[in-house]
C-alpha positions in Angstrom: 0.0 0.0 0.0 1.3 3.3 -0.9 2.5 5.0 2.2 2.0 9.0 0.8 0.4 11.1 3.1 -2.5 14.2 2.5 -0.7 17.1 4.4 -4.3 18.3 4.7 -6.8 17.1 7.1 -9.7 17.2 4.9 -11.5 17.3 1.0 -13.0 20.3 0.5 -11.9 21.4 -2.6 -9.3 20.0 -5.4 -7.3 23.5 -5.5 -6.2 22.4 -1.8 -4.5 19.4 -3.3 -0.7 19.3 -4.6 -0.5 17.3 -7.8 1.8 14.8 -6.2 -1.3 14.2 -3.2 -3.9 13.7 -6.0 -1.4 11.0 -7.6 -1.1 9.4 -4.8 -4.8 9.1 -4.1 -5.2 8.2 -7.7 -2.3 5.9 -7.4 -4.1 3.8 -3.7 -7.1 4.1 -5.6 -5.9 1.6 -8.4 -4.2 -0.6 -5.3 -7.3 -0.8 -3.6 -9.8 -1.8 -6.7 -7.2 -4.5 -7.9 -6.9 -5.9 -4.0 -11.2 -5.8 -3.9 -10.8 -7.3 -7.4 -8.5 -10.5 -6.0 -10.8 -10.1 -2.8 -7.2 -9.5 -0.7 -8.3 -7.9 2.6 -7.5 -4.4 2.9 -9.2 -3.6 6.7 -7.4 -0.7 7.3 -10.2 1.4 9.1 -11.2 -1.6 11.6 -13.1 0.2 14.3 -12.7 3.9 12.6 -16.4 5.7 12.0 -17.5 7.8 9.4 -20.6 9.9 10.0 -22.8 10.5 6.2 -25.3 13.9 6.5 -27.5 14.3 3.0 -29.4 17.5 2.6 -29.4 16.3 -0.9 -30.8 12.8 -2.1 -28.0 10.1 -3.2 -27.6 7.1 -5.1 -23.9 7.0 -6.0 -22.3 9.0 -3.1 -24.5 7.0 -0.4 -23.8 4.1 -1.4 -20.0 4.0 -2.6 -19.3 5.9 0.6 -21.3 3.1 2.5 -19.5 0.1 0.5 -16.4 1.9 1.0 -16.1 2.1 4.8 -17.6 -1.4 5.2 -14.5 -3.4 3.0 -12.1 -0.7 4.9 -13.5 -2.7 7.5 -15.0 0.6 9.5 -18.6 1.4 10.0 -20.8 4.2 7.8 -24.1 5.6 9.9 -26.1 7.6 7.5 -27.2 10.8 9.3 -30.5 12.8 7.9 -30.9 16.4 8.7 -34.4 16.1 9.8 -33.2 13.3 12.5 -30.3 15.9 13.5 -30.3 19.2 15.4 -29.5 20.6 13.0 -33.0 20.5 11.3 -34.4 22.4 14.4 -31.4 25.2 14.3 -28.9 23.7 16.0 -25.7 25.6 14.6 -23.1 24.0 12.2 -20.5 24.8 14.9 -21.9 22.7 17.3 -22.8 19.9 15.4 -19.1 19.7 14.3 -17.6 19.7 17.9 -20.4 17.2 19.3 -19.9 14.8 16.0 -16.1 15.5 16.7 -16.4 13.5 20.1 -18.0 10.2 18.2 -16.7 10.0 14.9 -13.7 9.3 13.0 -14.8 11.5 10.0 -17.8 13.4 8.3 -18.7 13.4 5.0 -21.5 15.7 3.8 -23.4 16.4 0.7 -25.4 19.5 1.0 -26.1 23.0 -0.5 -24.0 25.7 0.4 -19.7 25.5 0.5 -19.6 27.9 3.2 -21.6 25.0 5.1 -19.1 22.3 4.4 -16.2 24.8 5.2 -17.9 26.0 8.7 -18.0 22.3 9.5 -14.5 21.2 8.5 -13.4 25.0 10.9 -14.8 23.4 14.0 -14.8 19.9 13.7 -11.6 18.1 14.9 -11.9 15.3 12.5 -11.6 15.3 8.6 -14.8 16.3 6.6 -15.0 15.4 3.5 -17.3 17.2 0.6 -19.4 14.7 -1.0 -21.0 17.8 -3.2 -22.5 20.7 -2.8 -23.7 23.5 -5.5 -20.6 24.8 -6.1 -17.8 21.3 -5.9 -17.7 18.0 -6.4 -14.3 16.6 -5.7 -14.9 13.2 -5.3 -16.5 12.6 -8.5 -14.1 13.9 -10.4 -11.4 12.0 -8.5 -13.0 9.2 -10.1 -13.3 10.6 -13.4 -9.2 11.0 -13.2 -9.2 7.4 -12.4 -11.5 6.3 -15.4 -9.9 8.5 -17.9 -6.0 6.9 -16.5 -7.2 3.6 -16.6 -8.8 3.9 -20.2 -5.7 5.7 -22.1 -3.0 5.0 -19.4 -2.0 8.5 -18.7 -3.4 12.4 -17.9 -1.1 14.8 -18.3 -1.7 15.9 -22.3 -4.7 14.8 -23.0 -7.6 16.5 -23.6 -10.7 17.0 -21.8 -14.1 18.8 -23.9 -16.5 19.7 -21.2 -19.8 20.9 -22.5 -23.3 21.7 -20.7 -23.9 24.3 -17.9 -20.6 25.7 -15.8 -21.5 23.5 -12.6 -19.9 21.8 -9.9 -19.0 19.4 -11.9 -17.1 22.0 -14.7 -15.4 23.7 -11.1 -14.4 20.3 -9.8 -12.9 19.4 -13.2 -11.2 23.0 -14.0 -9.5 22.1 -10.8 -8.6 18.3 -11.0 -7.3 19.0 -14.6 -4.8 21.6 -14.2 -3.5 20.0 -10.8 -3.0 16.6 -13.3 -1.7 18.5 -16.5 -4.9 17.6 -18.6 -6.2 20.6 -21.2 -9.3 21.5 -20.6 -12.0 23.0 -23.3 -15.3 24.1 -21.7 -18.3 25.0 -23.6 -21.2 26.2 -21.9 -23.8 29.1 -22.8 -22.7 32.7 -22.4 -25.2 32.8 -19.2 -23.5 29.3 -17.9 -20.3 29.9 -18.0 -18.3 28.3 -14.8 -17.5 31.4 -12.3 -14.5 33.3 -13.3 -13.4 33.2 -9.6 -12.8 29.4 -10.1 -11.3 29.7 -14.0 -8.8 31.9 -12.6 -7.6 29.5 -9.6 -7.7 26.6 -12.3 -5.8 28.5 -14.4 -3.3 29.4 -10.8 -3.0 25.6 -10.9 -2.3 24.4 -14.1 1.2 26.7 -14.1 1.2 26.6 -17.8 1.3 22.8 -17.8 -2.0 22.7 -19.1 -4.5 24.5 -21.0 -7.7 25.8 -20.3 -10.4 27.5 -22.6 -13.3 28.1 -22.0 -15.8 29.0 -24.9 -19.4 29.1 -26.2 -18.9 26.6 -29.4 -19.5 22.6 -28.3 -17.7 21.9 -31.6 -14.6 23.9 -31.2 -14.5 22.6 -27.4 -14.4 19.0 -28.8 -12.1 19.2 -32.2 -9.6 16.6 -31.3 -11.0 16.0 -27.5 -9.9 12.3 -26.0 -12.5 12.8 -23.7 -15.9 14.2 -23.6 -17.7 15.0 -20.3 -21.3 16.7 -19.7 -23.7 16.9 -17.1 -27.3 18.0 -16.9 -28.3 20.7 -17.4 -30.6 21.5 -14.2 -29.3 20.3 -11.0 -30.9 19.5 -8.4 -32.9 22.2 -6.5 -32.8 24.0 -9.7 -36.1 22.2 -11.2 -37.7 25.5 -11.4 -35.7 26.8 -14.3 -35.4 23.3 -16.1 -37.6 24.7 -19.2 -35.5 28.1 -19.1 -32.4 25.8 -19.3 -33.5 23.7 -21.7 -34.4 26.7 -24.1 -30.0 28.3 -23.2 -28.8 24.8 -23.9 -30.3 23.9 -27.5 -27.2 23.2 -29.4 -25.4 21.7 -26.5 -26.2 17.9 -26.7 -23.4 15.3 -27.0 -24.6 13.4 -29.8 -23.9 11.4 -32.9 -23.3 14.8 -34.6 -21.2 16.5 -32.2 -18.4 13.7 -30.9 -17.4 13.2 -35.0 -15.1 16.2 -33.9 -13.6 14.3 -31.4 -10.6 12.1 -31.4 -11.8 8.5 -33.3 -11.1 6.8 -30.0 -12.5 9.3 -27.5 -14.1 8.6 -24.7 -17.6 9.5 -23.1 -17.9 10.5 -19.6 -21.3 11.7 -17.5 -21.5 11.9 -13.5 -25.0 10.3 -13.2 -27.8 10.5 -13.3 -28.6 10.9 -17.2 -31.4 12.4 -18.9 -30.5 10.2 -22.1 -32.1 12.7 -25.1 -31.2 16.1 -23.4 -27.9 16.8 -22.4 -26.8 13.2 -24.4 -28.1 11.2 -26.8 -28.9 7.7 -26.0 -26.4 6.3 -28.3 -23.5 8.0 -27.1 -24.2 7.1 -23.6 -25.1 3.4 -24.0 -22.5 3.2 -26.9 -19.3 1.9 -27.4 -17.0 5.2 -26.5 -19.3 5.1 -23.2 -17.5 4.3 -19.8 -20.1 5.8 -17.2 -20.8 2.3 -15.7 -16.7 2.4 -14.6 -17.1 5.8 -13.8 -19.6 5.2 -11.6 -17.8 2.2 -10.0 -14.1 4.3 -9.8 -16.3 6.1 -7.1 -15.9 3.3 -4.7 -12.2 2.7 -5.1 -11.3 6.8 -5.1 -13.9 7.3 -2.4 -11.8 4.3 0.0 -8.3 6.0 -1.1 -9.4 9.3 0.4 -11.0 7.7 3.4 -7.7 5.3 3.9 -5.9 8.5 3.7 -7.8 10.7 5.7 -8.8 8.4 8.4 
């Protein structure tokens, strides 16, 4: 097992990472999946607990997180706002020193960034940001994963992001320039990623690699190795779905669009999918489709992390 160590305490953010730490994550993550893969134990947490809140429903990040601590051999309790004080106004603060005296570690998926940051200030364990409206590390460690294990290296490639400038798009501004990956992003004028976070990406990638970000899906994808989108409404933003819908005309990944790409690209989408919006069918259930490992890498980054963390 690689022995590196995160000189932080926590996963808030990618920018926080040296390039070196999210290799080595990257680099246990491949350990551990081959290890589960042999079914070698790997019990490293044995006794450790990790503490789950969701103000935000979860397939994915529930589960992989749950998996995860159980074949560390540690225990995952699922923690609902409503069944916390903190649904009757009980301040982060607090809950973050009383969770401090019971648990190993907190992961959270909520809303707000400033939330997960005022928890990680006053709790004396590591928290670790399983998304909010602003990040999403974790998924796009395992995206970094995928995209190694398909073409065997990062740093070079090319990465077309196109749909709205989400958490998603921050997370990945940040995870390829820390890992030397150019980045095209095309999103509408309206949904561009904030420029506070392009400029930080741009910080990281110290001219290693490249990062545009532009309104044409085409010229975002010319020559791409991989192709990433997302939808185009998040959650909690189901009120302006139709308004969204109307901005993002032009900006499927389809049939049409990936015959800019590279001939052996591949296709990558966080999940879930609404197959005939922001992707056609074909292009997710084809053959330049990896989602499925995508969606399994999450396990295998999501135990590196906690190995390293906890």
């Amino acid at each position: 097992m690689t022995t590196f160590k995160i000189q932080g305490s926590d996963l808030l953010c990618l920018h926080d990472f040296a390039p070196e730490e999210i290799a080595a994550i990257l680099q246990l993550s491949a350990e551990l999946k081959s290890w589960q893969k042999r079914g070698e134990p790997h019990s490293y947490l044995h006794g450790k607990t990790l503490g789950m809140i969701f103000q935000k429903p979860s397939t994915r990040t529930r589960v992989s997180f749950e998996v995860a601590m159980y074949q560390l051999g540690g225990y995952a309790l699922h923690l609902n706002p409503g069944d916390l004080q903190l649904g009757r106004g009980e301040t982060i603060a607090d809950t973050a020193r009383v969770l401090s005296r019971y648990l190993d570690g907190i992961m959270i998926r909520t809303f707000a960034q400033e939330d997960v940051e005022e928890l990680a200030a006053y709790a004396d364990i590591p928290v670790i940001n399983g998304l909010t409206d602003l990040l999403h590390p974790c998924q796009i460690l395992a995206d970094l994963l995928t995209i190694q294990e398909k073409k065997g290296f990062l740093e070079g490639l090319k990465l077309a992001y196109v749909g709205d400038g989400n958490n998603i798009c921050h997370s990945l501004l940040f995870g390829c320039a820390k890992t030397g990956v150019n980045i095209s992003v095309a999103s509408p004028e309206n949904f561009r990623p904030k420029p506070e976070i392009v400029e930080l990406a741009r910080q990281d990638a110290q001219n290693k690699s490249r990062i545009d970000i532009l309104t044409d899906p085409a010229e975002a994808v010319k020559d791409a190795d991989v192709i990433v989108t997302d939808v185009w409404a998040s959650m909690g933003q189901e009120s302006v779905a139709a308004q969204k819908s109307g901005a993002f005309a032009g900006y499927q990944v389809n049939d049409a669009l990936v015959k800019h790409a590279k001939e052996d690209f591949i296709f990558l989408h966080c999940l879930p999918a609404h197959r005939g919006e922001e992707v056609a069918a074909d292009i997710i259930d084809g053959p330049h489709s990896v989602v499925w490992d995508e969606a399994e890498n999450r396990l295998h980054t999501q135990k590196a992390v906690l190995a390293m963390l906890l």
